[in-house]
C-alpha positions, -999 to +999 in steps of 0.1 A: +033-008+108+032-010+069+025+026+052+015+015+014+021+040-017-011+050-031-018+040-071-013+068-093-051+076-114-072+101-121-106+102-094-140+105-101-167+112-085-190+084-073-164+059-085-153+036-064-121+026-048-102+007-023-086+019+010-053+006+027-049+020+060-017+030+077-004+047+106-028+046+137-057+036+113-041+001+112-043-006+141-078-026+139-075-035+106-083-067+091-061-073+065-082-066+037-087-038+015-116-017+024-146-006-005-151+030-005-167+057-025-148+090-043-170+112-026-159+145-046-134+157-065-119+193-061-095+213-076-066+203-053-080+175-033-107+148-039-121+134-008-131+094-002-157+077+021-156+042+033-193+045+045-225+069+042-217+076+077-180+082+075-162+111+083-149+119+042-109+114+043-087+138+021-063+128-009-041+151-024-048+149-063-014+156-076+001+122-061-029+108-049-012+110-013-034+108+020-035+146+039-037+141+078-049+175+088-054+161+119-022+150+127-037+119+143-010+096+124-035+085+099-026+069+067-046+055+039-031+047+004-059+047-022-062+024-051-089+023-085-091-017-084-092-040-060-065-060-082-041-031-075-051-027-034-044-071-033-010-069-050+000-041-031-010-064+001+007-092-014+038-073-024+046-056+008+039-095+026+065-109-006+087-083+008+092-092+040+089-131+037+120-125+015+139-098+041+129-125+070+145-153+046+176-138+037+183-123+068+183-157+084+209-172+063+245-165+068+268-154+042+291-189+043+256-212+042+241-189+014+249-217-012+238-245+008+201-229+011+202-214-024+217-221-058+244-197-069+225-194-103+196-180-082+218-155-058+228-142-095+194-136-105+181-117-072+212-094-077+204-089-112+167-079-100+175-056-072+206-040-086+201-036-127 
């Protein structure tokens, strides 16, 4: 299962906002993000509903960080955009096509498969 890292913003009420569920929640889940609605905003917490009829779930306003009081092994990361909630999606799926790559390559065939120019530049990326 893929736990996403909430976008850091400020919440306000009525605005709305995209879900990405984690944990347990996942399990069902489409794929996409889901629309929701800031339903308040407190002074510690500010609390998000996908629905009218939802039960409100609780964000932590200081990092924006889902609170499972349930301990039902929930997870939702929250975004402002929709933008944000897709590259999230499509950075996490980047990711792991890249892990799943390199991972199939030995170290002795890593040249044949890609240039050592490019090897350079990956390095560079991760490790500068």
């Amino acid at each position: 299962m893929i736990d996403f890292k909430s976008q850091a913003f400020t919440p306000k009420e009525g605005a709305a906002v995209y879900l990405l569920p984690g944990g347990n929640a996942a399990r069902n889940w489409g794929g996409f993000p889901i629309k929701a609605t800031v339903a308040s905003v407190k002074r510690k917490y500010f609390y998000v509903k996908e629905t009218d009829y939802s039960y409100p779930l609780k964000f932590d306003k200081e990092n924006n960080q889902f609170v499972d009081d349930s301990d039902t092994n929930n997870d939702y990361a929250v975004f402002e955009t929709l933008e944000a909630a897709e590259d999230a999606i499509r950075c996490v799926d980047e990711f792991y096509k890249i892990k799943s790559f390199l991972g199939n390559i030995r170290p002795w065939e890593m040249t044949e498969h890609i240039e050592s120019e490019k090897i350079h530049e990956i390095y560079n990326i991760i490790f500068d």
